[in-house]
FIKOLFI-393831 format. One line per field, with one value per residue (C-alpha): x, y, z. Coordinates in pm, whole numbers. Layout:
u	(X / ...) $
v	(Y / ...) $
w	(Z / ...) $
This chain:
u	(-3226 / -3022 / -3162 / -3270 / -3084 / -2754 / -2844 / -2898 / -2561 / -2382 / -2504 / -2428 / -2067 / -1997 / -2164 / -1896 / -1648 / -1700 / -1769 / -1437 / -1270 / -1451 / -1471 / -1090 / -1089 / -1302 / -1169 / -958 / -571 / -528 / -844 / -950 / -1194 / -1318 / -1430 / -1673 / -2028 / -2172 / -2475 / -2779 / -3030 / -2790 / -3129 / -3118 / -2744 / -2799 / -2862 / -2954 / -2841 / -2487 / -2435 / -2683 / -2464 / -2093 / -2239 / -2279 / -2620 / -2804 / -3150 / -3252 / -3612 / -3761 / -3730 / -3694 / -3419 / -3376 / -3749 / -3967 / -4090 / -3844 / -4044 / -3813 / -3820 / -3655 / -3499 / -3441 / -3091 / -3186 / -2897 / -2843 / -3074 / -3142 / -3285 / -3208 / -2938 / -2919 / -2812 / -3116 / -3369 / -3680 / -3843 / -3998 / -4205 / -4196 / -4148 / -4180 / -3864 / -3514 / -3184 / -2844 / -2587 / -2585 / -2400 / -2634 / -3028 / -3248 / -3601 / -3784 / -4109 / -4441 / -4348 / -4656 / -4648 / -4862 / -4936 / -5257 / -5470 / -5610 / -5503 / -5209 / -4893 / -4610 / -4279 / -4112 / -4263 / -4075 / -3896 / -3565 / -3529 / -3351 / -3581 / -3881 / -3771 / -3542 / -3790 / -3851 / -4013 / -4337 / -4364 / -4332 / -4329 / -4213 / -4369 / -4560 / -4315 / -4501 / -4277 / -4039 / -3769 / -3756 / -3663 / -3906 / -3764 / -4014 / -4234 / -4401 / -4618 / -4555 / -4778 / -4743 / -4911 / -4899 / -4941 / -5133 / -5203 / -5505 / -5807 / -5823 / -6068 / -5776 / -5509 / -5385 / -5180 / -5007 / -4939 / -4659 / -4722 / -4442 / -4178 / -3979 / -3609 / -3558 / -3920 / -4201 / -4318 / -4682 / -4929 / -5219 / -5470 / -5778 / -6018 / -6174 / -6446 / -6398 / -6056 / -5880 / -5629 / -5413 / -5245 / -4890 / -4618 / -4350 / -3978 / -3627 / -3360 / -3105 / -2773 / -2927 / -2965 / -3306 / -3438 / -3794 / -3990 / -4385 / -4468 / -4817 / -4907 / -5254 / -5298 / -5593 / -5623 / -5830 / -6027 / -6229 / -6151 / -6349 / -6219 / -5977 / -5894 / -5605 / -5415 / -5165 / -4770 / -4582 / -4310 / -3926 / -3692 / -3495 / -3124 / -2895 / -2708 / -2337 / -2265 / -2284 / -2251 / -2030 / -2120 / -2450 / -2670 / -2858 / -3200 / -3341 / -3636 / -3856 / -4158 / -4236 / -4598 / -4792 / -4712 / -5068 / -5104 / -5156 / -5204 / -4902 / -5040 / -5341 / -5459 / -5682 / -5800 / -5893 / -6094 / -5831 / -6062 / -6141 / -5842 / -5506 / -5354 / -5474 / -5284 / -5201 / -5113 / -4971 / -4900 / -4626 / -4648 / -4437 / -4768 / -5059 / -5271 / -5459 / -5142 / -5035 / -5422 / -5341 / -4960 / -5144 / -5401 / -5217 / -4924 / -5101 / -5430 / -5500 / -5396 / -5135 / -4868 / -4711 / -4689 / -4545 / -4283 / -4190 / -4199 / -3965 / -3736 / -3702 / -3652 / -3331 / -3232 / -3264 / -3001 / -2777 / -2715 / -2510 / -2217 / -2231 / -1945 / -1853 / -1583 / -1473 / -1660 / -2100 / -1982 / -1763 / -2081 / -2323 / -2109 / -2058 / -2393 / -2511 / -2273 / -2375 / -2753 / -2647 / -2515 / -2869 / -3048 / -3005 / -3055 / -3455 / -3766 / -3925 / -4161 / -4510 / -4721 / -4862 / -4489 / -4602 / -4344 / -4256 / -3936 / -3681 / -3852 / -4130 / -4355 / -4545 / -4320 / -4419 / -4123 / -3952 / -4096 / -3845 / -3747 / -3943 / -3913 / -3812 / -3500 / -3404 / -3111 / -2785 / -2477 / -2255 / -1947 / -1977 / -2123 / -1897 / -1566 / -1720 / -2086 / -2178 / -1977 / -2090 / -2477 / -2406 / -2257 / -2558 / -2841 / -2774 / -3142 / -3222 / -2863 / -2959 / -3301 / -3130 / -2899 / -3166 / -3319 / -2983 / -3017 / -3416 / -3263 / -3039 / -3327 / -3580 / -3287 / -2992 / -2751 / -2696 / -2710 / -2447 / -2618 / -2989 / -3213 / -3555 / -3605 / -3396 / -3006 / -2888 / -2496 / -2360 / -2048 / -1777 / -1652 / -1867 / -1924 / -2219 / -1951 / -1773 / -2112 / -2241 / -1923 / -1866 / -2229 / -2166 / -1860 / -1945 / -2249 / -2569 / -2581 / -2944 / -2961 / -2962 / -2576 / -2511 / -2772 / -2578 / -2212 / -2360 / -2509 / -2214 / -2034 / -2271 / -2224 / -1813 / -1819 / -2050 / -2129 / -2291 / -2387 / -2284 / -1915 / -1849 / -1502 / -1494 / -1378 / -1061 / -951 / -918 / -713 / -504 / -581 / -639 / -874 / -682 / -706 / -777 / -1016 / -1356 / -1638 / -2015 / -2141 / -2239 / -2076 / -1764 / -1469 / -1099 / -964 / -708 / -965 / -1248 / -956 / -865 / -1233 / -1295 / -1007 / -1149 / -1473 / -1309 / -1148 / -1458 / -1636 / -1304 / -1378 / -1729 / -1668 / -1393 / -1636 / -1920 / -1631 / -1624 / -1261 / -1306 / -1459 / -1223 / -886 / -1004 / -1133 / -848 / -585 / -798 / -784 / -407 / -413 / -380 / -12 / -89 / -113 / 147 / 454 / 774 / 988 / 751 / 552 / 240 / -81 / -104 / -338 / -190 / -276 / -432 / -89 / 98 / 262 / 193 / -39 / 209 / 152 / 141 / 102 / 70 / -159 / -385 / -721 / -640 / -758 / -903 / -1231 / -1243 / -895 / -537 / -281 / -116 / -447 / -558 / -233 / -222 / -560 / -457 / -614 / -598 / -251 / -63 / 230 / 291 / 154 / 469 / 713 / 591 / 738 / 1034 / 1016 / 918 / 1063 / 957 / 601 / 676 / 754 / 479 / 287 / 415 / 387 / 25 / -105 / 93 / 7 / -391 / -495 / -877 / -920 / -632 / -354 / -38 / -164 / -507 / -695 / -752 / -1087 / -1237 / -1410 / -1207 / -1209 / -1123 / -826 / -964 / -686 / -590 / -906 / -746) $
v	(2646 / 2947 / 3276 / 3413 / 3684 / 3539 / 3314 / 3643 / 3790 / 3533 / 3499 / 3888 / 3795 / 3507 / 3677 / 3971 / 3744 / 3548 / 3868 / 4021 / 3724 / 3586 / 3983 / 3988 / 3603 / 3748 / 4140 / 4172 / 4275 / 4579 / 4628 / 4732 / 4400 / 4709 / 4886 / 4590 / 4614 / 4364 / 4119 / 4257 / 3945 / 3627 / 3456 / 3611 / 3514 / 3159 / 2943 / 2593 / 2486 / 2473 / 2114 / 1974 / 1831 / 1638 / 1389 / 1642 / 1534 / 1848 / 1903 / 2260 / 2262 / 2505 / 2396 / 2594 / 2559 / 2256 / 2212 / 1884 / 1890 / 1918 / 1987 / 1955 / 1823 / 1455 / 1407 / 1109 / 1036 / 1042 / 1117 / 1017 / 1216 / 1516 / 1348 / 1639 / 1644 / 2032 / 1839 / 1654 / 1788 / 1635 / 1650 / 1296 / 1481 / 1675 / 1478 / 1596 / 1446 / 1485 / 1438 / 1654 / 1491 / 1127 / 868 / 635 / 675 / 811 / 956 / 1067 / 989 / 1072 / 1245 / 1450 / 1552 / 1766 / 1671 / 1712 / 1487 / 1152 / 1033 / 787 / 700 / 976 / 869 / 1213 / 1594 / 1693 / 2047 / 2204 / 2053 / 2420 / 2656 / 2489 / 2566 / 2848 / 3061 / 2837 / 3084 / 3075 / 2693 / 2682 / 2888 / 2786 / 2742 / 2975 / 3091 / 2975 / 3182 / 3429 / 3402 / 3014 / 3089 / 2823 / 2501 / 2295 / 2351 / 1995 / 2154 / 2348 / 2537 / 2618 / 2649 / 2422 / 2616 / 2346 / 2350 / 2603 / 2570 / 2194 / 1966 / 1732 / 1862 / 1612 / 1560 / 1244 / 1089 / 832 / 666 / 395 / 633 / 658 / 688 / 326 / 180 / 127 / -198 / -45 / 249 / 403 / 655 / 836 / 1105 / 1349 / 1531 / 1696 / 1893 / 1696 / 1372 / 1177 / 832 / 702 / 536 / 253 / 289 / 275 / 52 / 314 / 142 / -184 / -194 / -294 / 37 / 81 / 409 / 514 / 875 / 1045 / 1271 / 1514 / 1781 / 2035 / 2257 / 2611 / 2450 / 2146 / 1835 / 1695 / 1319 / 1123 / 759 / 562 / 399 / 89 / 252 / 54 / 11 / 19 / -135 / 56 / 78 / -111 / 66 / 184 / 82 / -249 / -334 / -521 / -800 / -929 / -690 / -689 / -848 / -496 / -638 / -376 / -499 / -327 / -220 / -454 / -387 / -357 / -342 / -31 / 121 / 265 / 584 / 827 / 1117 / 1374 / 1585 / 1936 / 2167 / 2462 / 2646 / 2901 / 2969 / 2715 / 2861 / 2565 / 2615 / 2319 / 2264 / 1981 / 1839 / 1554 / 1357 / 997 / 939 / 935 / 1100 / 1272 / 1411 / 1515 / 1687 / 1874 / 1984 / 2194 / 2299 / 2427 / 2600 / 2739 / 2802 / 3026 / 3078 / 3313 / 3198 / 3537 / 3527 / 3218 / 3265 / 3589 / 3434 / 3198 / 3377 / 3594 / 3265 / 3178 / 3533 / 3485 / 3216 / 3322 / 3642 / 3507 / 3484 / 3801 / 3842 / 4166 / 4195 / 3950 / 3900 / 3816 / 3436 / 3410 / 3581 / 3269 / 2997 / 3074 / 3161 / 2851 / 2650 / 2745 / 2687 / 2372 / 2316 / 2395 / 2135 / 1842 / 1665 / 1814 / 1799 / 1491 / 1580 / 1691 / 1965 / 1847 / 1697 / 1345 / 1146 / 762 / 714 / 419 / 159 / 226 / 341 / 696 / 982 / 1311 / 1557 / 1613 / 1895 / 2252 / 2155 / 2237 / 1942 / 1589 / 1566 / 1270 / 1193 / 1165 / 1139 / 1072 / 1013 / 1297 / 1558 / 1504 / 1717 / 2045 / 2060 / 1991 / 2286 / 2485 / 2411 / 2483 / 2801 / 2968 / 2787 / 2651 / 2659 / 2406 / 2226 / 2160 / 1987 / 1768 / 1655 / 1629 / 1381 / 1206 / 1141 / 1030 / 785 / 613 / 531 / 425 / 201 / 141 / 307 / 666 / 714 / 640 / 681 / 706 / 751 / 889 / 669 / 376 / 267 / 173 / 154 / 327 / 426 / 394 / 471 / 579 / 1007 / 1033 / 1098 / 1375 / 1536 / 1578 / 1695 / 1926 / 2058 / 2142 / 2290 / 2521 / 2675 / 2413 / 2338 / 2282 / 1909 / 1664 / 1668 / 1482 / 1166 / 1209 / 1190 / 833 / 675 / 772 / 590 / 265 / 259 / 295 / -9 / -239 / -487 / -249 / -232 / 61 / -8 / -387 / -528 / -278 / -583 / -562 / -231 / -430 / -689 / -680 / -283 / -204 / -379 / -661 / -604 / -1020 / -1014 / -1159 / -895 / -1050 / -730 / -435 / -311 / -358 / -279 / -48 / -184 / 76 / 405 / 267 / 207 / 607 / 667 / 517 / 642 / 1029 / 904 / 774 / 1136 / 1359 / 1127 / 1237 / 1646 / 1626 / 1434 / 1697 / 1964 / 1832 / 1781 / 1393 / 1346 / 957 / 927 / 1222 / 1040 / 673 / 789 / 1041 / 706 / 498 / 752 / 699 / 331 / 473 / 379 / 14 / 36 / 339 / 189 / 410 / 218 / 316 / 667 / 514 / 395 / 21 / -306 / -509 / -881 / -1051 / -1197 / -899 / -879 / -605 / -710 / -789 / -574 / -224 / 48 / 369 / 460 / 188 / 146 / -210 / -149 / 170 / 355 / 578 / 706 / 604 / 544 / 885 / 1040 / 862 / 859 / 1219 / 1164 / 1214 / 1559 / 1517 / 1462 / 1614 / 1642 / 1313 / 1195 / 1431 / 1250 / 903 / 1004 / 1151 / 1507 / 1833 / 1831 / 1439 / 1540 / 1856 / 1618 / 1389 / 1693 / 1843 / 1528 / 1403 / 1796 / 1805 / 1478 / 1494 / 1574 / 1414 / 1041 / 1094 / 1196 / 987 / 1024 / 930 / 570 / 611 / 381 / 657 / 980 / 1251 / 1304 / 1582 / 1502 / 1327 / 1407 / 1762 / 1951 / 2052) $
w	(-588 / -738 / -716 / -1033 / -948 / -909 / -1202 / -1413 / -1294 / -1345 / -1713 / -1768 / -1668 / -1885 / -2151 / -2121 / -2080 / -2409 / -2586 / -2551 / -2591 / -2942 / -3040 / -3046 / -3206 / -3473 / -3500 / -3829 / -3843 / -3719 / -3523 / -3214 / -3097 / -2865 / -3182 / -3342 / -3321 / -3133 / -3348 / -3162 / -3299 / -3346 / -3400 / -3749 / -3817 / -3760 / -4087 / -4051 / -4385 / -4184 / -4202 / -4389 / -4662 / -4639 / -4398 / -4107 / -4066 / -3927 / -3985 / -4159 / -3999 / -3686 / -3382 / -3014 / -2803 / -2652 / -2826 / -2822 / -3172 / -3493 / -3748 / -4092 / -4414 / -4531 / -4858 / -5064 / -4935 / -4521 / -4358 / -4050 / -3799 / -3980 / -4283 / -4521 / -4797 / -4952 / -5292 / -5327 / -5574 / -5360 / -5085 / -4911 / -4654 / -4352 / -4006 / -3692 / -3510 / -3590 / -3406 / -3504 / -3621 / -3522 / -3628 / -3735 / -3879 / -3626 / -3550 / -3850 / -3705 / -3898 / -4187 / -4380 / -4759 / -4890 / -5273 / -5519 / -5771 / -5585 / -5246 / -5286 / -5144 / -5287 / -5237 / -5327 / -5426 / -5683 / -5628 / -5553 / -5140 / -5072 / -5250 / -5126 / -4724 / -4793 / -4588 / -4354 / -4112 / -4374 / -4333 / -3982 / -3633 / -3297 / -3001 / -2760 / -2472 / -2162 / -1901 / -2078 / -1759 / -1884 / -2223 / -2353 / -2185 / -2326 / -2570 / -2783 / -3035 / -3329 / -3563 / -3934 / -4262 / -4543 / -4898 / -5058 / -5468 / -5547 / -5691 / -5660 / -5469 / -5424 / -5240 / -4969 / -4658 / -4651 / -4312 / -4367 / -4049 / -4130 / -4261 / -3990 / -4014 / -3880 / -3954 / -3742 / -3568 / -3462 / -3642 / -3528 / -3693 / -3586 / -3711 / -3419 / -3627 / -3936 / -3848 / -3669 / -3697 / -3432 / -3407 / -3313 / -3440 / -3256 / -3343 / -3225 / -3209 / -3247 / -3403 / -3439 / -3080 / -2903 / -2753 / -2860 / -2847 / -2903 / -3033 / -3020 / -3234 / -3235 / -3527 / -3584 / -3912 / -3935 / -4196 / -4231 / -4456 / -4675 / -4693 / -4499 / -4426 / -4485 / -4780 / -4797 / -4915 / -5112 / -4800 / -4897 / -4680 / -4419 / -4497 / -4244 / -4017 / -4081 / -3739 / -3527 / -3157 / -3008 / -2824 / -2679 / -2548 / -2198 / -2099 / -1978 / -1781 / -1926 / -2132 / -2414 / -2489 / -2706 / -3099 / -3264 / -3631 / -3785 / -4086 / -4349 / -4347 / -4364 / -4546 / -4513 / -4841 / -4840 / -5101 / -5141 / -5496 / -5180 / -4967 / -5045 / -4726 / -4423 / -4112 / -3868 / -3549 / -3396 / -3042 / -2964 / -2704 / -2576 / -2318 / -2481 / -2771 / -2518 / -2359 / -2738 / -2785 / -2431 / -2466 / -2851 / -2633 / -2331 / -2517 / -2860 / -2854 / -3077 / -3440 / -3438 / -3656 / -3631 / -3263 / -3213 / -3473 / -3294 / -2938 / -3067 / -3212 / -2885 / -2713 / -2968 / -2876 / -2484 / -2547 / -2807 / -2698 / -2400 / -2602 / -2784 / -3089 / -3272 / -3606 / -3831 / -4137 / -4199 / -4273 / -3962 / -3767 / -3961 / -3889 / -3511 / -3410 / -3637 / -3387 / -3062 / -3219 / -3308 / -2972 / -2741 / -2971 / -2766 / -2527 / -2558 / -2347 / -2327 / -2100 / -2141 / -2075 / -1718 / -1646 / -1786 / -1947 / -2018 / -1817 / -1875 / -1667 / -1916 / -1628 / -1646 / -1425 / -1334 / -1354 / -1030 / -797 / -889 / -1230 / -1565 / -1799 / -1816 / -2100 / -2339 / -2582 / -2422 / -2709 / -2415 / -2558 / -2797 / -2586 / -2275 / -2366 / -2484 / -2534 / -2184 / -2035 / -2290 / -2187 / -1862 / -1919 / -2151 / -2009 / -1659 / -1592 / -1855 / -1796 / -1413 / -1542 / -1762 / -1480 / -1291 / -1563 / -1565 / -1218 / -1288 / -1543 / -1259 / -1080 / -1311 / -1477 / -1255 / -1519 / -1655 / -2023 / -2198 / -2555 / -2494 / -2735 / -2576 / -2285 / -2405 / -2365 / -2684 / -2543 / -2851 / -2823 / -2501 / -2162 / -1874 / -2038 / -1761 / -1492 / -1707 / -1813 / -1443 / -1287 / -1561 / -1513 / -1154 / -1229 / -1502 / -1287 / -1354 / -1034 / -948 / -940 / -666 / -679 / -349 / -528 / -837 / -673 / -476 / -791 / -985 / -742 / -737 / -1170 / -1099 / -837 / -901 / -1157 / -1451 / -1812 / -1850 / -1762 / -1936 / -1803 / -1470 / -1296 / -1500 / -1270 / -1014 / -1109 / -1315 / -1345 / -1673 / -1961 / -2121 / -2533 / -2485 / -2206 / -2220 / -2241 / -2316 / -2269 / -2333 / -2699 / -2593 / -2829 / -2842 / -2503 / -2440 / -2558 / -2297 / -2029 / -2095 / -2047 / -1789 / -1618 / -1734 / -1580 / -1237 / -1245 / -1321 / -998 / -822 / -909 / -797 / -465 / -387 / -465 / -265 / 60 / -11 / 41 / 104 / -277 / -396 / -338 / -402 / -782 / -807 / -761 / -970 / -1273 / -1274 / -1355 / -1755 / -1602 / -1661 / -2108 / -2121 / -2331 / -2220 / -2476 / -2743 / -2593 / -2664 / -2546 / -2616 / -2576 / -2341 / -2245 / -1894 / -1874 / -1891 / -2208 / -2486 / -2768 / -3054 / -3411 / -3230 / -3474 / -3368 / -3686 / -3654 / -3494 / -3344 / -2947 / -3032 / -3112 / -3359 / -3386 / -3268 / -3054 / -3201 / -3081 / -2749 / -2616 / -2493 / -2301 / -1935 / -1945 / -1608 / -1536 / -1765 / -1545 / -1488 / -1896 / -1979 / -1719 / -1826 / -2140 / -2063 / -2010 / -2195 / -2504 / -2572 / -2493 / -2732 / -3026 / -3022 / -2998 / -3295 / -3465 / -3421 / -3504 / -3804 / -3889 / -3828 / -4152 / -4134 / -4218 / -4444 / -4216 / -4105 / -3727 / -3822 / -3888 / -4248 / -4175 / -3972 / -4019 / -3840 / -3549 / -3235 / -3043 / -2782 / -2534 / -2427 / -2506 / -2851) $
């Protein structure tokens, strides 16, 4: 356990530290970075309209950091995740869980619209999406702050008024209890007196793959009803995914809960001639509605909408302020602080209120003794080379917990997350990024985690027969992942890209064992992480696929995408970020490793550059941390 003292110093310093460096990043020509005003509320600065358009998929509702409950509004187009285009000109409802910036639909569940005249399904509310959220502090507050030292780790209810139409005995709330992002297998509704509503809803299946989730849901309003029930939607079909896996997936051995039938949605109808101001408040749980009724209960119970937005707010604050900028220009200011909010989104409590939570071997857990919250939502391959430092460095308290879960996940499953959505694997995506995220978390200052567990099960998933790691038997024989190999499982694809990640992986293992005085485990992943030797080409410079037999997969282009995920040889072949020495010799010195340099920066010009699979979205060098 670190002392909070030496957890608060330690903060002050990297706070200093990444003030005077982004000050002078920021400070215009000619001017003292000394001389800039530091922000004194980032909270403010932050807009979460940042990346709600162009495919970014962000979401633009409230939410706390690291927060349960993401209470935001969908549009007609959905994008992936967030749900929320800022060009669309209507609003579809308001659902309480989102995820930023995924590549494929996501979450989305139980989305509410408020709407007048008699109770029916709405599709869409006609109005402007961004005028109608543009103060989005009116619509909806965050969370009470249980502990203020914790900067509200967890936090799964939210309260907020809806402004419904006035002076009408017909002015609904809409429950669209099968409206999720990726549909819903199972509904539930129920009416607890005249204020009060809860139910559930069963989703998942994240990518097309066959993770399955249940979320509860309990809401109370300061005002009674005066009808409710339910209604049958007219139900549209979800969209497919944009992305497929690759190969057959895994018999988990987990048994799902029982889908029931449910209904599409419920409403409850309020008079509003008196007062058209009803506030709500809302608890989310993955147990049980009764844990959902308790989390409201325990962490808002009264009706202070003022207070919670304000304890909030502080919260974002507590946070935010640890990298504290001064200079440049009001937009600069917005679109970095919007970042690093971006950045403490995910992954998010999972946990409830009295530490319940549904773990991956779909058993109730109670959240381990000295931690705060269980967390959920792993983007491992995209979180792994910046994020996760980044975590650890501004909120190492909240960072150790979610190693901490990571380690949870091991033994509930056998396997760390790779891409988990809640608390199932969907194996989105490749390599082995749990390795990286851990040892990265230790080494950037989260280090209140069962590290010595961690380093052993890391181990186990690196060895053994996994999941997690399809063709690991490769490495040892012939040493590297043959681009014809036979791989039934698990979304396997880009032979050469998952050999460079696993060989990152086998190195991050390395770090952590060398860290923890392991020097057995230190040099035998250390050697291992060299075997990128085995599909380096030094008549060509490049990464490439080779065969079982030996040869090199005939029809290499450098440009293309063949043996690759998400990029190119141009790209992936400068990922040996932990060897760069001996990447540089391999291809012949200096200035050789100064061309291709220059030439795949140059070249990287998005989806449309010469260095770049014109079938992909851009992407980040995946190589040198640039």
């Amino acid at each position: 356990m670190i002392p909070s003292g030496r957890s608060g110093f330690r903060s002050l310093s990297i706070a200093a530290a990444c003030a005077a460096v982004v000050g002078a990043m920021l400070a215009a020509p000619g001017q003292a970075a000394q001389a800039a005003t530091l922000v004194s509320d980032p909270a403010s600065v932050v807009s979460p309209f940042i990346g709600t358009t162009n495919s970014a998929d962000d979401f633009p509702g409230a939410d706390a950091p690291f927060g349960m409950v993401q209470w935001s509004p969908d549009t007609p187009s959905r994008p992936d995740g967030g749900g929320y285009e800022y060009n669309d000109s209507s609003i579809t409802g308001f659902s309480l869980t989102h995820m930023s910036g995924p590549g494929c639909p996501a979450d989305g569940d139980i989305p509410i619209l408020p709407h007048h005249r008699r109770h029916q399904h709405r599709r869409h509310r006609r109005f402007h999406a961004r005028q109608r959220i543009r103060e989005r502090r009116l619509l909806f507050g965050g969370p009470e702050q249980r502990d203020q030292d914790r900067a509200d780790r967890d936090h799964p209810q939210w309260h907020g008024p809806f402004h419904l139409p006035p002076s009408t005995t017909q002015a609904n709330l809409i429950f669209k209890l099968t409206g999720g992002a990726t549909g819903d297998s199972a509904t539930s509704w129920a009416v607890v007196g005249t204020n009060e509503v809860q139910g559930s809803v069963t989703s998942g299946h994240f990518c097309g793959a066959g993770n399955t989730y249940t979320a509860y849901f309990d809401m109370i309003f300061d005002q009674p009803f005066t009808t409710n029930g339910t209604a049958i939607a007219k139900t549209s079909a979800v969209a497919p995914s944009k992305s497929k896996l690759h190969g057959a997936l895994p018999r988990t051995g987990v048994t799902p809960k029982a889908a029931a039938a449910g209904p599409n949605n419920g409403y409850v109808t309020f008079n509003t001639t008196g007062n058209h101001v009803v506030q709500a408040k809302v608890g989310l749980s993955y147990v049980s509605t009764a844990n959902a009724a308790a989390n409201r209960t325990a962490e808002n119970p009264n009706w202070d909408f003022d207070a919670i937005h304000t304890a909030t707010h502080s919260s974002w604050n507590t946070l935010l302020n640890r990298v504290q900028v001064g200079g440049g220009t009001t937009a600069q200011q917005q679109i970095f602080y919007t970042a690093l909010y971006h950045s403490l989104l995910h992954p998010n409590v999972y946990s409830d209120s009295n530490g319940q939570y549904i773990g991956f071997d779909n058993k109730t857990h109670t959240v381990d003794s000295g931690h705060s919250a269980f967390y959920a939502n792993f983007s491992g391959w995209d979180i792994y080379r910046s994020q996760a430092q980044l975590s650890a460095l501004v909120a190492p308290g909240q960072t150790s917990d979610i190693a901490q879960s990571m380690i949870d996940e091991y033994q509930q499953s056998g396997m760390f997350p790779k891409w988990a959505q809640n608390n199932g694997e969907s194996y989105v995506m490749v390599g082995d990024p749990a390795d990286e995220i851990l040892a990265d978390y230790y080494a950037f200052g989260a280090t209140n985690f069962d590290a010595a567990t961690a380093l052993a099960d890391m181990v186990k998933q690196a060895m053994g027969p996994t999941n997690i790691r399809p063709g690991l038997n490769y490495l040892n024989s012939p040493g590297y992942l043959a681009s014809d190999g036979a791989y039934a499982c698990c979304n396997f694809y880009g032979a050469v890209s998952t050999e460079l990640e696993y060989n990152s992986a086998d190195f991050a293992i390395s770090a952590l064992a060398g860290a923890l005085h392991d020097t057995a485990n230190q040099t035998t992943f250390r050697n291992r992480a060299q075997d990128w030797q085995y599909t380096f080409n030094p008549s060509s410079g490049f990464m490439q696929g080779k065969t079982a037999a030996g040869s090199w997969a005939g029809g290499f282009n450098p440009a293309s995408s063949d043996n690759f995920v998400e990029g190119t040889s141009w790209q992936y072949t400068g990922m040996v970020p932990f060897n760069i020495a001996g990447l540089t010799a391999a291809k012949g010195g200096n200035a050789a490793m100064i061309s291709y340099l220059n030439s795949v920066l140059a070249g990287f010009h998005g989806s449309g550059g010469s260095q770049a699979d014109p079938r992909q979205r851009a992407e980040p060098l995946p190589s040198l941390g640039i």
